[in-house]
mmCIF file as gemmi writes it, N, C-alpha and C atoms, coordinates in Angstrom:
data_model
loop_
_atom_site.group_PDB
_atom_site.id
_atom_site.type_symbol
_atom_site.label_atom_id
_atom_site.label_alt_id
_atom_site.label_comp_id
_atom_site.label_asym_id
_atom_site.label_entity_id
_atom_site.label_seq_id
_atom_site.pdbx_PDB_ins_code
_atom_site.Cartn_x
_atom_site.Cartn_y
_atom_site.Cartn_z
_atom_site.occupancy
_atom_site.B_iso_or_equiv
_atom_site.pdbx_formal_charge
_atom_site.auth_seq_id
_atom_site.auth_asym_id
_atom_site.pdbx_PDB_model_num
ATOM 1 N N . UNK Axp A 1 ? 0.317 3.353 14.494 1 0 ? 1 A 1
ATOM 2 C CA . UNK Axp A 1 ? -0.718 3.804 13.601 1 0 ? 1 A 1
ATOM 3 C C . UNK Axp A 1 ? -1.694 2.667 13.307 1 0 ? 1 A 1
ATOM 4 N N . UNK Axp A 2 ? -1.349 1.618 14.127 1 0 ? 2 A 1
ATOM 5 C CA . UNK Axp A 2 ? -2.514 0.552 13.984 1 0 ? 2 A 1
ATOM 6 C C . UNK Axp A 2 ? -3.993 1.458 14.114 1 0 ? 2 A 1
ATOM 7 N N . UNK Axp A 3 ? -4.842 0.235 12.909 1 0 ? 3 A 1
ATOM 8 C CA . UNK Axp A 3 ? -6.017 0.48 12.393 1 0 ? 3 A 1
ATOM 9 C C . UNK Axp A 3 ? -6.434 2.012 12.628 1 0 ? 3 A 1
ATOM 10 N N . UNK Axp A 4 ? -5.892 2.938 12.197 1 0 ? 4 A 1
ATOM 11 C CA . UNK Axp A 4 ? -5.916 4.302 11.73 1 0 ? 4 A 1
ATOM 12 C C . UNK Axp A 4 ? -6.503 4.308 10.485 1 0 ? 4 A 1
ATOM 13 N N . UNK Axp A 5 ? -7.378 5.434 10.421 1 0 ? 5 A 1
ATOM 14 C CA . UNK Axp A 5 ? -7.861 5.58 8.735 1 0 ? 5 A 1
ATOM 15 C C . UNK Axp A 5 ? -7.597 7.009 8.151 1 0 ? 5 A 1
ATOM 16 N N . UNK Axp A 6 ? -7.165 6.848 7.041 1 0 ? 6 A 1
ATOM 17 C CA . UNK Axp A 6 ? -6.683 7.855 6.063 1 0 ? 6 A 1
ATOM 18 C C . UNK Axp A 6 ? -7.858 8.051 4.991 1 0 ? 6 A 1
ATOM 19 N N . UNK Axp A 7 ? -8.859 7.815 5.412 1 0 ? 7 A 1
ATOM 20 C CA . UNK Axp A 7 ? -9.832 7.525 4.225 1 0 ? 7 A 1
ATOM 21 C C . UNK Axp A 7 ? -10.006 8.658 3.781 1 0 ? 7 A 1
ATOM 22 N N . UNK Axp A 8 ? -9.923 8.749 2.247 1 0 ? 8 A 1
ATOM 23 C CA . UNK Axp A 8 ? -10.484 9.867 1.249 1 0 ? 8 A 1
ATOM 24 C C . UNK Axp A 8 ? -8.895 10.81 1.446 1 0 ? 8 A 1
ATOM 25 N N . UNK Axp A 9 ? -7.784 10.693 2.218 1 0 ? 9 A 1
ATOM 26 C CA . UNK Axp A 9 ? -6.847 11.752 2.265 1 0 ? 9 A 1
ATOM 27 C C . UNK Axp A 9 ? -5.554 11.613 1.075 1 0 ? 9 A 1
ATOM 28 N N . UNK Axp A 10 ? -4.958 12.456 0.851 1 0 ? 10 A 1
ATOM 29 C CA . UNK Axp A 10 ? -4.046 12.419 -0.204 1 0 ? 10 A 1
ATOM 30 C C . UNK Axp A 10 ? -2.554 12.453 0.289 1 0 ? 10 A 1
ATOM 31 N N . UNK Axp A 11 ? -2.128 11.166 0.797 1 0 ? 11 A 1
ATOM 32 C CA . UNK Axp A 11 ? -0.845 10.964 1.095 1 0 ? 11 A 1
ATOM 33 C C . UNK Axp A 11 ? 0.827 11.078 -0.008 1 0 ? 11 A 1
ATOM 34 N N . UNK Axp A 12 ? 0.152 11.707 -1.048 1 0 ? 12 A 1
ATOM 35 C CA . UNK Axp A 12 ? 1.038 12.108 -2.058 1 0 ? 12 A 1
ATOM 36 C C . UNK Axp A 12 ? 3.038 12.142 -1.327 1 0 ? 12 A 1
ATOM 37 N N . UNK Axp A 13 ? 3.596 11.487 -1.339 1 0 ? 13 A 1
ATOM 38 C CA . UNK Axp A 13 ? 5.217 11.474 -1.307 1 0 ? 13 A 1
ATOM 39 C C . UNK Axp A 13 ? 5.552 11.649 0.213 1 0 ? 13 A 1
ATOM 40 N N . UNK Axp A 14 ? 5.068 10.884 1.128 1 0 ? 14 A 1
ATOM 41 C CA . UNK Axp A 14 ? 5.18 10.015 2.523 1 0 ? 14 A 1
ATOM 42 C C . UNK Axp A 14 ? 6.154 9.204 2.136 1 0 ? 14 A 1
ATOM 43 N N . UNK Axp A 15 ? 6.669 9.1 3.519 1 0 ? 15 A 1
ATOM 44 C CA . UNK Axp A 15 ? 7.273 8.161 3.672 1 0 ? 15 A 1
ATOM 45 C C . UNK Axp A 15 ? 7.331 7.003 5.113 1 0 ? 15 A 1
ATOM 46 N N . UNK Axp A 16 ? 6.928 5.923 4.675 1 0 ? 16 A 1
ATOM 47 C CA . UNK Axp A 16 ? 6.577 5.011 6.337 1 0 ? 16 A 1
ATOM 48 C C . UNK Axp A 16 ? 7.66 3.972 6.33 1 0 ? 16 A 1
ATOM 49 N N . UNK Axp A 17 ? 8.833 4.411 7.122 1 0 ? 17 A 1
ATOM 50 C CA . UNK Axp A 17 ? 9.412 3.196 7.35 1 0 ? 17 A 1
ATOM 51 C C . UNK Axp A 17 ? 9.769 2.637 8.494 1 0 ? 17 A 1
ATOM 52 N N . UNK Axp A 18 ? 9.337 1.213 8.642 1 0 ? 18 A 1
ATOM 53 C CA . UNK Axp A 18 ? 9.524 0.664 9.892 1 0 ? 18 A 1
ATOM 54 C C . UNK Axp A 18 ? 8.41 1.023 11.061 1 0 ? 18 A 1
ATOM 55 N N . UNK Axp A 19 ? 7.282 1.103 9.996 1 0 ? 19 A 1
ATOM 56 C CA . UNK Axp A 19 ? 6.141 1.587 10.915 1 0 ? 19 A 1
ATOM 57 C C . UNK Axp A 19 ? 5.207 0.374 10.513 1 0 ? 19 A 1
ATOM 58 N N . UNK Axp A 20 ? 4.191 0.152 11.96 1 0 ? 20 A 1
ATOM 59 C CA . UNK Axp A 20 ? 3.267 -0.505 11.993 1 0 ? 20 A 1
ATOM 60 C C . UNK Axp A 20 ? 1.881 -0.534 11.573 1 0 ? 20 A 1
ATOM 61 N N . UNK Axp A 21 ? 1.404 -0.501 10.543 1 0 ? 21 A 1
ATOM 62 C CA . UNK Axp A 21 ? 0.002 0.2 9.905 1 0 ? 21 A 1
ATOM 63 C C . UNK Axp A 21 ? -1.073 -1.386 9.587 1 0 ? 21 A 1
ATOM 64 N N . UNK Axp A 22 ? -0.893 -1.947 10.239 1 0 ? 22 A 1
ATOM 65 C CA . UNK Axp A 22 ? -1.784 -3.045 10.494 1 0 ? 22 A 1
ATOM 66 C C . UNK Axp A 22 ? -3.218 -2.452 10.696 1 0 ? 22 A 1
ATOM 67 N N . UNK Axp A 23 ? -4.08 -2.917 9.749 1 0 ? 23 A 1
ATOM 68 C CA . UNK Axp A 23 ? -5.549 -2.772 9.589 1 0 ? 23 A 1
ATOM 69 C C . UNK Axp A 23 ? -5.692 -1.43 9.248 1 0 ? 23 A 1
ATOM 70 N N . UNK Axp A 24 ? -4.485 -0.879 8.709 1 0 ? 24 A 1
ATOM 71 C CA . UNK Axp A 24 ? -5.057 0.56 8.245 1 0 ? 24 A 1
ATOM 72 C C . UNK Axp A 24 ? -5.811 0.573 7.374 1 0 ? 24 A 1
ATOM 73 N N . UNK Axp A 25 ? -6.923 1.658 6.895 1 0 ? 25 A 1
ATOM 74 C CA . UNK Axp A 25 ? -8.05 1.983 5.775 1 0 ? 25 A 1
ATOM 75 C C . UNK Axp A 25 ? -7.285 3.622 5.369 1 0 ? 25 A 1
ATOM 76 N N . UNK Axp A 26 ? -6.631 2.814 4.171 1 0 ? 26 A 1
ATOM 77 C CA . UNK Axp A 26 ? -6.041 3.571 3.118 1 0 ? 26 A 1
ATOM 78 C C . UNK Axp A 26 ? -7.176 3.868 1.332 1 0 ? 26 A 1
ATOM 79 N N . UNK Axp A 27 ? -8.883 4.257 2.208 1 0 ? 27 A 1
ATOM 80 C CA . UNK Axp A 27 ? -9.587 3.959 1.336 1 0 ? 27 A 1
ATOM 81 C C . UNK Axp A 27 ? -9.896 5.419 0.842 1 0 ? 27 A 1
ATOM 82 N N . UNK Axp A 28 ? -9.823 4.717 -0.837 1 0 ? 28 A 1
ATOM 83 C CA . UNK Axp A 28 ? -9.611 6.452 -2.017 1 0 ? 28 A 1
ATOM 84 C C . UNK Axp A 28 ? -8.585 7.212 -1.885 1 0 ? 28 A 1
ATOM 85 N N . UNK Axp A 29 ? -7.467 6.715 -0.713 1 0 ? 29 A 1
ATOM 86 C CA . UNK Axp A 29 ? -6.094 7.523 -0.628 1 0 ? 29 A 1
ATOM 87 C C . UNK Axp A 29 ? -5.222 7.573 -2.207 1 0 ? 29 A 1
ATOM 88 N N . UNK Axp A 30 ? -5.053 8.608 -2.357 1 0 ? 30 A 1
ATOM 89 C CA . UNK Axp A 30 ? -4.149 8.766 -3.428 1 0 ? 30 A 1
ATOM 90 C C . UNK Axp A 30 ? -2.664 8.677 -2.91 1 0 ? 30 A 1
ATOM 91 N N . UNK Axp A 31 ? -1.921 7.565 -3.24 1 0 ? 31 A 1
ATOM 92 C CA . UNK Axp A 31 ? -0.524 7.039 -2.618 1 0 ? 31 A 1
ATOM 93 C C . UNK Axp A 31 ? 0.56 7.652 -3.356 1 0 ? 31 A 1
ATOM 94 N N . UNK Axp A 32 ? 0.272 8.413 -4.306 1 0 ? 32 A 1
ATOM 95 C CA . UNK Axp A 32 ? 1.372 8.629 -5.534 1 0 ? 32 A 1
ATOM 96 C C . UNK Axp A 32 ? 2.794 9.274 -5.055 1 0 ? 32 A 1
ATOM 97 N N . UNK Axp A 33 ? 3.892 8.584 -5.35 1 0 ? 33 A 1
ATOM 98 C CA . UNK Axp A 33 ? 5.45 9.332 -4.552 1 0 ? 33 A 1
ATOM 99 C C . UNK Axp A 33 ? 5.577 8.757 -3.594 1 0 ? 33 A 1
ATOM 100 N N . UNK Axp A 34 ? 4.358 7.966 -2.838 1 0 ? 34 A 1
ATOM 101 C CA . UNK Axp A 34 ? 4.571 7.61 -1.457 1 0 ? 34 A 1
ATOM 102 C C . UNK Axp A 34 ? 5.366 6.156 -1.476 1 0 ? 34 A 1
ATOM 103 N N . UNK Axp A 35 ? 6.116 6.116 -0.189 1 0 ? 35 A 1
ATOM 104 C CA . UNK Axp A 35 ? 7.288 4.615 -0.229 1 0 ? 35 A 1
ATOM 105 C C . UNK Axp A 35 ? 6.747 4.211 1.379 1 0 ? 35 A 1
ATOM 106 N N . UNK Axp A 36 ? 6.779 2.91 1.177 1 0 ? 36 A 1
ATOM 107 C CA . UNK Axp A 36 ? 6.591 2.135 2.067 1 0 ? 36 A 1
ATOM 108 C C . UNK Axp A 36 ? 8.231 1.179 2.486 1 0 ? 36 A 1
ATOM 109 N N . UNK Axp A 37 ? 8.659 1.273 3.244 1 0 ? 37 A 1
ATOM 110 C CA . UNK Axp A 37 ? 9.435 0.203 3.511 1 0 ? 37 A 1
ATOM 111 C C . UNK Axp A 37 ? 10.054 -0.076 4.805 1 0 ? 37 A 1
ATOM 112 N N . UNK Axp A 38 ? 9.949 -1.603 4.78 1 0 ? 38 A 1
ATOM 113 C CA . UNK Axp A 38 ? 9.957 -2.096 6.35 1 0 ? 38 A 1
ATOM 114 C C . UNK Axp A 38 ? 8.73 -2.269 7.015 1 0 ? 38 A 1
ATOM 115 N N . UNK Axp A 39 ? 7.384 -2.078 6.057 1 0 ? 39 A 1
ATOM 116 C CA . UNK Axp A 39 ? 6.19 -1.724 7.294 1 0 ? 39 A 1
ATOM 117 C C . UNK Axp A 39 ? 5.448 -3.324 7.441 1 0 ? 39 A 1
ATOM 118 N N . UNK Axp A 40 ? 4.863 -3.345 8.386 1 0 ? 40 A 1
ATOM 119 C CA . UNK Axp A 40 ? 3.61 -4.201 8.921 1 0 ? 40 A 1
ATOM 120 C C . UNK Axp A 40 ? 2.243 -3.755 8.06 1 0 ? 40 A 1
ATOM 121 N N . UNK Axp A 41 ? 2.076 -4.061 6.819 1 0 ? 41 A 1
ATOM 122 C CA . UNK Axp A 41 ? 0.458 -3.728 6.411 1 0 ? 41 A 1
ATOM 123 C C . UNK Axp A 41 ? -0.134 -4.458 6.239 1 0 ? 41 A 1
ATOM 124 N N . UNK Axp A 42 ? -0.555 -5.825 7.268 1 0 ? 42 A 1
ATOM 125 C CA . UNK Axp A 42 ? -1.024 -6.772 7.509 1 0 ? 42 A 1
ATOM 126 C C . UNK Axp A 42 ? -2.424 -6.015 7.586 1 0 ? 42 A 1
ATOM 127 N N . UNK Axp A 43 ? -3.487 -7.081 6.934 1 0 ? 43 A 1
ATOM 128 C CA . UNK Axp A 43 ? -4.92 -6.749 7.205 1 0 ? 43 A 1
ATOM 129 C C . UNK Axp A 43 ? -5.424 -4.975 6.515 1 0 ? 43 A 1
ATOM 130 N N . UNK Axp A 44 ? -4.228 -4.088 5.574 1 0 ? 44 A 1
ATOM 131 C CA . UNK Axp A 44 ? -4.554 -2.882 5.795 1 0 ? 44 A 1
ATOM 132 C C . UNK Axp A 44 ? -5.43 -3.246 4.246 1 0 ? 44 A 1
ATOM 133 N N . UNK Axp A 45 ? -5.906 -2.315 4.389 1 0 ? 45 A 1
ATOM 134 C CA . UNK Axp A 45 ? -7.489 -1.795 2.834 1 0 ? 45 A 1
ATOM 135 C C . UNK Axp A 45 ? -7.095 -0.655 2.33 1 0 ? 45 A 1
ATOM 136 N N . UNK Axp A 46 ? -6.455 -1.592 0.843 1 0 ? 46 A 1
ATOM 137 C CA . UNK Axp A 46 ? -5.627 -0.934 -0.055 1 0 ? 46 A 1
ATOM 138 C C . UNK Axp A 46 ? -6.811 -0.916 -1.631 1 0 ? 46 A 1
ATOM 139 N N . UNK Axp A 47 ? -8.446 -1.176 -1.215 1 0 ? 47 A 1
ATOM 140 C CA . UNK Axp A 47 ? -9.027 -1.325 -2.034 1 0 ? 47 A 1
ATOM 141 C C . UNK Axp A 47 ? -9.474 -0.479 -3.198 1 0 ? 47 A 1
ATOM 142 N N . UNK Axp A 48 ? -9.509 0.714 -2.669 1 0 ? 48 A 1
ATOM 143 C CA . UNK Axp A 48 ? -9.918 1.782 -3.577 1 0 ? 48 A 1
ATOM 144 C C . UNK Axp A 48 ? -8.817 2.875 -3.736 1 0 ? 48 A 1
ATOM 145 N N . UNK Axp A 49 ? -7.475 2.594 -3.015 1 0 ? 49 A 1
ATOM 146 C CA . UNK Axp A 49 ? -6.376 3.531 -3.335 1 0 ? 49 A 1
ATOM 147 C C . UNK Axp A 49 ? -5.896 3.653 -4.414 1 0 ? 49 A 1
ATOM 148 N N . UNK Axp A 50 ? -5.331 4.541 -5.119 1 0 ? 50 A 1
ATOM 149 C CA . UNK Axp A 50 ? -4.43 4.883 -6.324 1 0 ? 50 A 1
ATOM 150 C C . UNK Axp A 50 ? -3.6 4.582 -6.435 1 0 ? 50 A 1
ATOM 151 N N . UNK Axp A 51 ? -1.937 4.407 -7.165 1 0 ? 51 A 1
ATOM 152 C CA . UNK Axp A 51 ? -0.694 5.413 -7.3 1 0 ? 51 A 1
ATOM 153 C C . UNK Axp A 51 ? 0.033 4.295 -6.294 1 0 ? 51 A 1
ATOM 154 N N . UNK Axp A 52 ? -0.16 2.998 -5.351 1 0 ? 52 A 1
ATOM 155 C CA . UNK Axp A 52 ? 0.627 2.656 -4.57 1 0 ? 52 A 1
ATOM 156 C C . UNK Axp A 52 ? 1.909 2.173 -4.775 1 0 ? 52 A 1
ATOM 157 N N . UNK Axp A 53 ? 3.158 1.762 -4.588 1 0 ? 53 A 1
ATOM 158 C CA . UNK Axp A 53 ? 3.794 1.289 -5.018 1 0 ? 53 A 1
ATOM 159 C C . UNK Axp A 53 ? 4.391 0.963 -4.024 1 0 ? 53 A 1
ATOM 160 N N . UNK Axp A 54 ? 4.39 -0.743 -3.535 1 0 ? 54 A 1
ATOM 161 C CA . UNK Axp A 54 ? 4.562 -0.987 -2.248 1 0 ? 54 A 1
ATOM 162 C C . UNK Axp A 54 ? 5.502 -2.706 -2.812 1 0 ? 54 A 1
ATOM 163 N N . UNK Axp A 55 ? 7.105 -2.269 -1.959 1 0 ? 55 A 1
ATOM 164 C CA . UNK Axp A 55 ? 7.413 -3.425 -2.389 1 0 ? 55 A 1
ATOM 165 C C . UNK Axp A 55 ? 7.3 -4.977 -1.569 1 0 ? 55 A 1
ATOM 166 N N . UNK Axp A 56 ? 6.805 -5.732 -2.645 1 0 ? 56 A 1
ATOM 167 C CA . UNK Axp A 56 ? 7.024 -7.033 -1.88 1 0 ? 56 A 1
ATOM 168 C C . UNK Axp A 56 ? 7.474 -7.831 -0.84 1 0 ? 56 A 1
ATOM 169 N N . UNK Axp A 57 ? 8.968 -7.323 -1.228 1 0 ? 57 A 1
ATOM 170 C CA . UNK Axp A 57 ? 9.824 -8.097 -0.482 1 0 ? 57 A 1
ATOM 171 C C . UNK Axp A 57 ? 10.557 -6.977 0.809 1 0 ? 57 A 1
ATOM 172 N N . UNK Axp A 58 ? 9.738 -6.31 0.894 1 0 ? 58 A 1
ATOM 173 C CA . UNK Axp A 58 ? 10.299 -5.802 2.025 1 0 ? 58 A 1
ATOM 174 C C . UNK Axp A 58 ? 9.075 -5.443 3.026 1 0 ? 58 A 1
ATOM 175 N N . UNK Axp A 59 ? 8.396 -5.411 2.579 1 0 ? 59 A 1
ATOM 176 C CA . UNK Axp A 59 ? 7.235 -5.019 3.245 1 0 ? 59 A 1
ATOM 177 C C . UNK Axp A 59 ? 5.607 -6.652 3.386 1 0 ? 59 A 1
ATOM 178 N N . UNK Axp A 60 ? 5.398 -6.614 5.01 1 0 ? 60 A 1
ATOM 179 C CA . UNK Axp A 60 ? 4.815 -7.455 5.631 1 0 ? 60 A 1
ATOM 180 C C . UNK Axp A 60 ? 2.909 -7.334 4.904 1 0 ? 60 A 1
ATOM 181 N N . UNK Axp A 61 ? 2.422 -7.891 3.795 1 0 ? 61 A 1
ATOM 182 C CA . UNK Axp A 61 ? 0.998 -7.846 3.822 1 0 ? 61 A 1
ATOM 183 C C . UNK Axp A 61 ? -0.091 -8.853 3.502 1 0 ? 61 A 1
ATOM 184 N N . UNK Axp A 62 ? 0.183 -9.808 4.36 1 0 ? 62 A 1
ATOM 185 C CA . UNK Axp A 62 ? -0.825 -11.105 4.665 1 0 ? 62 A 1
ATOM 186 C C . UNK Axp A 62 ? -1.782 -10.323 5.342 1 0 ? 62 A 1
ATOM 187 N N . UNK Axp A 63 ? -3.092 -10.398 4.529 1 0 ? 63 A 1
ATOM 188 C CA . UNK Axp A 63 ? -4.478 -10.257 4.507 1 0 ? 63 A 1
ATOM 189 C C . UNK Axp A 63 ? -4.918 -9.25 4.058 1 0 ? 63 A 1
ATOM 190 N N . UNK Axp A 64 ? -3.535 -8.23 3.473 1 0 ? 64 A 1
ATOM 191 C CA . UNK Axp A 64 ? -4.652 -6.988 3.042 1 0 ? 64 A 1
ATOM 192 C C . UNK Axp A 64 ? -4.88 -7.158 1.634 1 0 ? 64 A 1
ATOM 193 N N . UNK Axp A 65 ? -6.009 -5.928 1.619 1 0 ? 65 A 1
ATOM 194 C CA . UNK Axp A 65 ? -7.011 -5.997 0.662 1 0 ? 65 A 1
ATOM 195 C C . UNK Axp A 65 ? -6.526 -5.08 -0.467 1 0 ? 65 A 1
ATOM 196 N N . UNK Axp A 66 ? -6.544 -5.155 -1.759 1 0 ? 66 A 1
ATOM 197 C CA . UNK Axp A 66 ? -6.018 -4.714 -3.259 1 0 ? 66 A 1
ATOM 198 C C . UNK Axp A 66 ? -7.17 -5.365 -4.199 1 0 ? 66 A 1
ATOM 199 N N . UNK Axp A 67 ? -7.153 -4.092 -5.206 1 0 ? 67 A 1
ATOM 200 C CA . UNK Axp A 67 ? -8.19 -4.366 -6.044 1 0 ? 67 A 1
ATOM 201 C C . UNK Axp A 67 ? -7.641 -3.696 -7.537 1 0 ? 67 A 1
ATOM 202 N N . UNK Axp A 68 ? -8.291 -4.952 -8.18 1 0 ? 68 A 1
ATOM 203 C CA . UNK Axp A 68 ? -7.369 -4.639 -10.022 1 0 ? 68 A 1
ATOM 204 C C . UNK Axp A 68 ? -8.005 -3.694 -10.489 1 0 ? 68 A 1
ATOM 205 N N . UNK Axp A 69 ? -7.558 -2.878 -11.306 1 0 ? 69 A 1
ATOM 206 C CA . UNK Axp A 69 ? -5.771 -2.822 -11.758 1 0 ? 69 A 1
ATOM 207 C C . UNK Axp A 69 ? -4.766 -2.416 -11.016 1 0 ? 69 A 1
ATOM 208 N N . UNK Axp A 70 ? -5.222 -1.568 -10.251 1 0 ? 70 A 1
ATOM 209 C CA . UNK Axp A 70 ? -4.094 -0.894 -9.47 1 0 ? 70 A 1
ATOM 210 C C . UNK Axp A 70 ? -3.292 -2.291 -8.635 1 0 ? 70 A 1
ATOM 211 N N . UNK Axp A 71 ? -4.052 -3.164 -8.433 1 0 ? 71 A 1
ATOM 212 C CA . UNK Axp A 71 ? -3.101 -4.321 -7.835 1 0 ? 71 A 1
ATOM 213 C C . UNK Axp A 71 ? -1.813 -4.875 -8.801 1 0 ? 71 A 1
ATOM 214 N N . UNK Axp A 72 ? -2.044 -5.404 -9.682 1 0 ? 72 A 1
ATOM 215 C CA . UNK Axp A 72 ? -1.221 -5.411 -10.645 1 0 ? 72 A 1
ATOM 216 C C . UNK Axp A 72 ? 0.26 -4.351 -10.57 1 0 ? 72 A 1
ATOM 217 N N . UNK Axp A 73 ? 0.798 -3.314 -10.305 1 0 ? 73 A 1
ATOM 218 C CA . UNK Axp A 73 ? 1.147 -2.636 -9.693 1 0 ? 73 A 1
ATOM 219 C C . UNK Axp A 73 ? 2.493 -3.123 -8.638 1 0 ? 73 A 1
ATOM 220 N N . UNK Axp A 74 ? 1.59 -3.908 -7.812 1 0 ? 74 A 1
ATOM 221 C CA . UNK Axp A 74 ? 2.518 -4.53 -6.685 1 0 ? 74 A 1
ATOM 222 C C . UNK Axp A 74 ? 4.099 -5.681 -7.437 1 0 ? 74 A 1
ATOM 223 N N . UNK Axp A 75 ? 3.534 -5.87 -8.289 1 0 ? 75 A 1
ATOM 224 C CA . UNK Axp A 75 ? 4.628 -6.902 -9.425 1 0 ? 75 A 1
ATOM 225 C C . UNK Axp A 75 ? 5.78 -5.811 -9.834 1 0 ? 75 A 1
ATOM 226 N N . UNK Axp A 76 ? 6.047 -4.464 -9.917 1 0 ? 76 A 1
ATOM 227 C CA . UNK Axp A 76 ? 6.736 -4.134 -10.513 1 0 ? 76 A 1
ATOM 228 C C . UNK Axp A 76 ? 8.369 -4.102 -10.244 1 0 ? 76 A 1
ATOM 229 N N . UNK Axp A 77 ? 8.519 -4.11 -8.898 1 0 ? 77 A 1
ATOM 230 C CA . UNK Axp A 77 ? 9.632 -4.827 -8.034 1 0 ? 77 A 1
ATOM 231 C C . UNK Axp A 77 ? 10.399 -5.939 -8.924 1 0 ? 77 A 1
ATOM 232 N N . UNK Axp A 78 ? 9.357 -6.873 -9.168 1 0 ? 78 A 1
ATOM 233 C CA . UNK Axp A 78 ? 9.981 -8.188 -10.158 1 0 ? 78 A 1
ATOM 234 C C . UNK Axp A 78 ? 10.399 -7.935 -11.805 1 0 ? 78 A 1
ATOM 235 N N . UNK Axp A 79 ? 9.908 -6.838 -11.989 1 0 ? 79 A 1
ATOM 236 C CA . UNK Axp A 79 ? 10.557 -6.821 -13.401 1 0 ? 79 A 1
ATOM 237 C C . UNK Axp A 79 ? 9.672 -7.598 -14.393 1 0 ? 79 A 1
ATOM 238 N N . UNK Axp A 80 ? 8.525 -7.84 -14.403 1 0 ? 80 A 1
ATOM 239 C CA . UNK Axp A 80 ? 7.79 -9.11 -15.41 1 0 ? 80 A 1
ATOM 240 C C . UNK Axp A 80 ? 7.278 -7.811 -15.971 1 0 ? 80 A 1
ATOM 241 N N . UNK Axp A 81 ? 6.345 -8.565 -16.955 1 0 ? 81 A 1
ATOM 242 C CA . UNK Axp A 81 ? 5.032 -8.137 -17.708 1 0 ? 81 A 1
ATOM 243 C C . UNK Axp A 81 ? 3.977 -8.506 -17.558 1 0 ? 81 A 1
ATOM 244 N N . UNK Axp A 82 ? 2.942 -8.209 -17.567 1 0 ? 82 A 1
ATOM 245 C CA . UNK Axp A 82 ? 1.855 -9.152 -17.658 1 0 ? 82 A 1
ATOM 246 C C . UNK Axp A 82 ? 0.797 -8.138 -18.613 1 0 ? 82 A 1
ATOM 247 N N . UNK Axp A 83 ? 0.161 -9.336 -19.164 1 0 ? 83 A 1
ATOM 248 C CA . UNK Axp A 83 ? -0.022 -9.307 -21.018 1 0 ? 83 A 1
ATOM 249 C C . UNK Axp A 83 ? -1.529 -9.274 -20.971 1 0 ? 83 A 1
């Protein structure tokens, strides 16, 4: 599914695991329910998506793109707060 675009689609409770989505455009996708794990989302554009909840430590994403608040989001794996 390299650099595939989902743009504007509503991926509501997907599931990608162990899939390759490098440079995907996940732009205005509504992610909500959806799980990521095991994937490659290197380089993917997570800028204008909703609802993601993509964990850290299992999942590959050097260079992609996230935009606040919804980035904030990605921390919840760790258990913090932020104030």
């Amino acid at each position: 599914m390299k650099n595939s675009s989902f743009k504007g689609s509503k991926l509501k409770d997907n599931h990608f695991t162990n899939t390759i989505l490098k440079g995907v455009d996940f732009d205005g996708v509504d992610l909500s329910g959806t799980i990521f794990h095991n994937c490659d989302l290197c380089n993917a554009d997570f800028s204008s998506s909703t609802q993601y909840d993509i964990d850290l430590r299992t999942n590959k994403i050097k260079k992609a793109k996230f935009s606040f608040p919804e980035a904030a989001g990605l921390l919840r794996t760790f258990d913090i707060t932020i104030v």
